[in-house]
Z-matrix of the N, CA and C atoms (Angstrom, degrees):
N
C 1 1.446
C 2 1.536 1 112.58
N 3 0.971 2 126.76 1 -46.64
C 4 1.962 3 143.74 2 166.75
C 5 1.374 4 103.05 3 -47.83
N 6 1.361 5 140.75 4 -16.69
C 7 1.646 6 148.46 5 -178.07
C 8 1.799 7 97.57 6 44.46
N 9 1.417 8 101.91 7 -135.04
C 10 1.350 9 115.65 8 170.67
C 11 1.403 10 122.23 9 -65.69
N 12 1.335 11 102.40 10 -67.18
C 13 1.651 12 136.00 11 -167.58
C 14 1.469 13 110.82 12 -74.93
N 15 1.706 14 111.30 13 -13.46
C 16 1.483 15 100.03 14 -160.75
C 17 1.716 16 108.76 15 -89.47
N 18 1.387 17 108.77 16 137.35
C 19 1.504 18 101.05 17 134.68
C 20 1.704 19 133.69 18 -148.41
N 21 1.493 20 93.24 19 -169.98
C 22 1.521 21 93.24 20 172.85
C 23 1.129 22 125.34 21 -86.43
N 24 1.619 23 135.00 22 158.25
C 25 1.437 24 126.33 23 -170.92
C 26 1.934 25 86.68 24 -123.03
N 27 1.414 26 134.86 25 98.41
C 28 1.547 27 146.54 26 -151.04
C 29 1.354 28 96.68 27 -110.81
N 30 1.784 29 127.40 28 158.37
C 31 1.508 30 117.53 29 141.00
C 32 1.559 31 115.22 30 -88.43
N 33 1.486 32 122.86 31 140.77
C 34 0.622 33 116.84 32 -171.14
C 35 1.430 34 119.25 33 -60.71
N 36 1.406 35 126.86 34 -41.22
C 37 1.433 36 152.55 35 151.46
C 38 1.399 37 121.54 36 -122.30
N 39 1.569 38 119.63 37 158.20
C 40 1.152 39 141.00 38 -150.57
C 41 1.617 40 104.28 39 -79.68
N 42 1.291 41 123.86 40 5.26
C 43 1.765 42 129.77 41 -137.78
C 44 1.676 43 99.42 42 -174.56
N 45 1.265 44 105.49 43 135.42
C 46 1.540 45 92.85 44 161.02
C 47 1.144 46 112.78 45 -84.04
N 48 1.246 47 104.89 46 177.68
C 49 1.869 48 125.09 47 -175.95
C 50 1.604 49 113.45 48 -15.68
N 51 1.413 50 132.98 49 126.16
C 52 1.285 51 124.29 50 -178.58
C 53 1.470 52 102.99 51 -92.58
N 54 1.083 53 106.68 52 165.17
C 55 1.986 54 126.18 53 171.47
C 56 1.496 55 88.03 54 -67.02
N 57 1.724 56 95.58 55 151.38
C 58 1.171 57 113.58 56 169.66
C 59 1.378 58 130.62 57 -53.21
N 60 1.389 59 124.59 58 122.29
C 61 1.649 60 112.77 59 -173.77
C 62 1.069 61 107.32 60 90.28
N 63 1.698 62 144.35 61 -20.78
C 64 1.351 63 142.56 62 -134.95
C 65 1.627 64 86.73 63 -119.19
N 66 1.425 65 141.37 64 -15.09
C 67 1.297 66 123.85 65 178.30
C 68 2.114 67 107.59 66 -85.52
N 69 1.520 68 109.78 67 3.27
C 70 1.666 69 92.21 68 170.69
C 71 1.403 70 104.91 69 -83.89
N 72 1.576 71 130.41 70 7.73
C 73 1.374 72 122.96 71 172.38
C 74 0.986 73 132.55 72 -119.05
N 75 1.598 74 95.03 73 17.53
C 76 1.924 75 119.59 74 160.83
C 77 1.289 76 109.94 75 -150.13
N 78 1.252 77 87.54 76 94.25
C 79 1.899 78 107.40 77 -173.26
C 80 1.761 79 97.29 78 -86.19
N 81 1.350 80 102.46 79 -26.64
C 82 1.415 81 99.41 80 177.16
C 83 1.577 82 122.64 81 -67.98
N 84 1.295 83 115.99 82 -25.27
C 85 1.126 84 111.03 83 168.50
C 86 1.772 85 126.54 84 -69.37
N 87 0.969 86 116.71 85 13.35
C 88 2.135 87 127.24 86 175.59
C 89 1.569 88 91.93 87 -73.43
N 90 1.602 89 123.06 88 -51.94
C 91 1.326 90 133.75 89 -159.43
C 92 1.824 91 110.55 90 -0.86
N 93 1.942 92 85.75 91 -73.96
C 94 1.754 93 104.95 92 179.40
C 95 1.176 94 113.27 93 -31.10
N 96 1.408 95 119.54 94 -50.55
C 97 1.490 96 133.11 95 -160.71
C 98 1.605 97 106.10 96 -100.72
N 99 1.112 98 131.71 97 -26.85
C 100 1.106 99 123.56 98 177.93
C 101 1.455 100 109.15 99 -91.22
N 102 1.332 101 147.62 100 -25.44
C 103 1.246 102 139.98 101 -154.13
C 104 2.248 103 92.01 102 -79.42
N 105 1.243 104 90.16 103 -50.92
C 106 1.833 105 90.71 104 -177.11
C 107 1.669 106 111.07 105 -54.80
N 108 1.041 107 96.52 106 -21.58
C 109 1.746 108 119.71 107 174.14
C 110 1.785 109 99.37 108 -48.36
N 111 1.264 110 95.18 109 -76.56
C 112 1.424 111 117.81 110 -155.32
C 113 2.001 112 99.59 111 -53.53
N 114 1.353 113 100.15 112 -50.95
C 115 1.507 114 107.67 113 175.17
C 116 1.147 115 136.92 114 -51.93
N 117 1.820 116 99.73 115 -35.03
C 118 1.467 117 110.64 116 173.37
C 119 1.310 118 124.82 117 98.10
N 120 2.065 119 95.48 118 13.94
C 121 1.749 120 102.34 119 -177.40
C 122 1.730 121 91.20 120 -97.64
N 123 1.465 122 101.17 121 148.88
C 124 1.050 123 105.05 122 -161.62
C 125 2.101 124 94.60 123 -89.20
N 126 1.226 125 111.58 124 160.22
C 127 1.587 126 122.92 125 -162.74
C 128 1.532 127 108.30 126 -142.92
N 129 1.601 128 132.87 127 138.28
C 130 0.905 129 169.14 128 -145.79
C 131 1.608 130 111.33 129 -133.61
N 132 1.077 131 121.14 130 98.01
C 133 1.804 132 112.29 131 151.17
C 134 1.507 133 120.16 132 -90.77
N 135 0.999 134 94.68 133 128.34
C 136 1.840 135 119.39 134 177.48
C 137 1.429 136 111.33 135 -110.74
N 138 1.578 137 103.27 136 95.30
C 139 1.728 138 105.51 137 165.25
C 140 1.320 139 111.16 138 -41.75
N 141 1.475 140 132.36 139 159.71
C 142 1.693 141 121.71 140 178.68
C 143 1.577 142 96.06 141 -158.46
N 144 0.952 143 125.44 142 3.18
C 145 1.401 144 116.39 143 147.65
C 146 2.031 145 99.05 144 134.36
N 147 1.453 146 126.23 145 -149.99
C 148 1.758 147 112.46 146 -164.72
C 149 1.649 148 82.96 147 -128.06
N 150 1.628 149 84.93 148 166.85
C 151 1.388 150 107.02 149 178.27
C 152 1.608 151 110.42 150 -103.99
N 153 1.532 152 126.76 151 -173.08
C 154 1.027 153 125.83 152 -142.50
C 155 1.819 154 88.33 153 -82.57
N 156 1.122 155 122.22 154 -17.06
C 157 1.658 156 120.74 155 174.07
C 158 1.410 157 117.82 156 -77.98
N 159 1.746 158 107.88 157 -9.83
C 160 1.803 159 112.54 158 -166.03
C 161 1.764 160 107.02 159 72.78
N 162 1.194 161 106.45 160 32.13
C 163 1.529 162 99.56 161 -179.17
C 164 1.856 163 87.95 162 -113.10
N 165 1.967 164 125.43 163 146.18
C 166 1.153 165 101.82 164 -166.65
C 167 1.484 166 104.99 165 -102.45
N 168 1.180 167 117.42 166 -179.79
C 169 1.639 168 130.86 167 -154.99
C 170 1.461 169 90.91 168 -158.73
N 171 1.445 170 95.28 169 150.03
C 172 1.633 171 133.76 170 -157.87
C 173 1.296 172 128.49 171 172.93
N 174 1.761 173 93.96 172 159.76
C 175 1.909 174 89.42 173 -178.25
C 176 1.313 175 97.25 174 -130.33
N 177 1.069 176 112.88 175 -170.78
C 178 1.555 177 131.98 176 -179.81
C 179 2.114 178 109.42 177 -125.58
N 180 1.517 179 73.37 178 138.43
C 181 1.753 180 92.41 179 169.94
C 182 1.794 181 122.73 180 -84.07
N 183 1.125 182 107.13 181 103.81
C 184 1.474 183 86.79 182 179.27
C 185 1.654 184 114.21 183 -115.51
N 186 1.281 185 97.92 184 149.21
C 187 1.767 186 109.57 185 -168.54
C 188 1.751 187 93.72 186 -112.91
N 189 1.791 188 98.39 187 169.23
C 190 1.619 189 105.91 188 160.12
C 191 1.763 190 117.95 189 -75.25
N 192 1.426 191 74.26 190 159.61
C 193 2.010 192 75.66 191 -175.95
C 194 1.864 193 119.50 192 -44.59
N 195 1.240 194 98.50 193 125.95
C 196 1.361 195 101.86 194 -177.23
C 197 1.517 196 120.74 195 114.14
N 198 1.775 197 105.36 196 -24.08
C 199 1.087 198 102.38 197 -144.73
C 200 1.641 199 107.63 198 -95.16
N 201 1.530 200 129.44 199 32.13
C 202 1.009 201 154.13 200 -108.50
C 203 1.257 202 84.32 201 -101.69
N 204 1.440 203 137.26 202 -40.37
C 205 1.702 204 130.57 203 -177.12
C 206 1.589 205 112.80 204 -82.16
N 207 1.339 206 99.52 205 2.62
C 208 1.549 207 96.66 206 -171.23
C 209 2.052 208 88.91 207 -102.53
N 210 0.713 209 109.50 208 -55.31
C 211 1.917 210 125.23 209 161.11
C 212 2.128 211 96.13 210 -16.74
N 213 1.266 212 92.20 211 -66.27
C 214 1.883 213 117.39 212 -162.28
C 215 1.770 214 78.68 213 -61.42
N 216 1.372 215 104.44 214 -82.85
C 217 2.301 216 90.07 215 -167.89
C 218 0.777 217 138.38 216 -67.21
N 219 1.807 218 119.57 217 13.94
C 220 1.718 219 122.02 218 159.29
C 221 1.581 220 89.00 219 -94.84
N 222 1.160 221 126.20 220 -36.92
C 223 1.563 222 118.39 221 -169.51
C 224 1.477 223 88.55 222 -52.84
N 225 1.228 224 112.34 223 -75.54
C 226 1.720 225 108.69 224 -164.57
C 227 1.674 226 121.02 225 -44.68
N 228 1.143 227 125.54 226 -48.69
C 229 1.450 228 145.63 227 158.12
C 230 1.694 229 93.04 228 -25.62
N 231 1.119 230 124.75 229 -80.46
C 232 1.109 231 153.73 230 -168.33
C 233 1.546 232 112.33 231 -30.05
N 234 1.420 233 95.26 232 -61.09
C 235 1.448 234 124.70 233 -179.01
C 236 1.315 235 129.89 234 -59.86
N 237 1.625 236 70.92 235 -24.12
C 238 1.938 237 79.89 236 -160.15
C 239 1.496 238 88.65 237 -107.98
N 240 1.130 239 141.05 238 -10.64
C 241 1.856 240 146.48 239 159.98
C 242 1.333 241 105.96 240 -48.04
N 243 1.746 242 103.47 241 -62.02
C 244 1.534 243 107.36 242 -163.01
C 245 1.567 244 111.31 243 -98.99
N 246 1.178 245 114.64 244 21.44
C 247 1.773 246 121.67 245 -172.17
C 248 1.469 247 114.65 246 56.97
N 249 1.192 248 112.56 247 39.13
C 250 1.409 249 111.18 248 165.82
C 251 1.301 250 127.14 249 24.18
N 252 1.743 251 133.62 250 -154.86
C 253 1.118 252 126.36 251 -178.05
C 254 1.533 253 143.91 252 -53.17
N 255 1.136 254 131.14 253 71.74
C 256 1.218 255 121.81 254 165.39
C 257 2.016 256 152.00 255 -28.18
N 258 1.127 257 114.13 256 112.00
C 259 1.659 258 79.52 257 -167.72
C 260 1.585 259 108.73 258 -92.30
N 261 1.571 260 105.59 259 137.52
C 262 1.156 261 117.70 260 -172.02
C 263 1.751 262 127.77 261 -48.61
N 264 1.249 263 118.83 262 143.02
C 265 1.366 264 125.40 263 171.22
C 266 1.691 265 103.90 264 -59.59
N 267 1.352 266 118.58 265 144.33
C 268 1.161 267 128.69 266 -177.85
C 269 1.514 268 109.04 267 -68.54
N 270 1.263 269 128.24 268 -31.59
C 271 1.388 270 140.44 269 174.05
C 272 1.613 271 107.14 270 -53.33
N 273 1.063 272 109.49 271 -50.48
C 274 1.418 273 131.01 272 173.90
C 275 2.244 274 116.34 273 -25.22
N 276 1.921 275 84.98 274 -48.75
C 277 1.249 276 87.66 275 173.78
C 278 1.700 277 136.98 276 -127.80
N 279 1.705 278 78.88 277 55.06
C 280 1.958 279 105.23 278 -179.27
C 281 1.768 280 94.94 279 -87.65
N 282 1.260 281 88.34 280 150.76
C 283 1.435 282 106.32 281 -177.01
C 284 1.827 283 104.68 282 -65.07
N 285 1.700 284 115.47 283 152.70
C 286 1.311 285 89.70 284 -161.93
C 287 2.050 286 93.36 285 -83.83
């Protein structure tokens, strides 16, 4: 259905960014990222800027199988629109 040209615009996870250590007690949250896994379409994370805690949030690009360089130049496009990676405020990673 994605042909050549197509893709998906996904979250990468269900949550923004977890506390350190705090993602072995939500294994359920990989789902987003793991299900394209399992299929074999290739996937893209795109930083996109912080949430109302300063923790950052993003989605992923996904293409048809193979289509893995087409995934890489909307990521970049993308990145470079919304200023890509930020490095986090130290506040960001206090225990909650």
């Amino acid at each position: 259905m994605l042909g050549d040209n197509g893709v998906l615009l996904f979250p990468t996870f269900p949550v923004p960014a977890l506390h350190n250590n705090s993602s072995l007690l939500a294994l359920w949250n990989v789902d987003y990222a793991m299900i394209f896994n399992i299929i074999g379409f290739p996937a893209t994370h795109i930083p996109m800027g912080r949430d109302g805690d300063d923790l950052p949030v993003g989605f992923q690009v996904v293409a048809a199988p193979y289509r893995d360089k087409l995934c890489f130049q909307i990521a970049r496009e993308l990145e470079a629109a919304f200023g890509g990676w930020v490095i986090p405020t130290p506040h960001a990673f206090e225990p909650l």
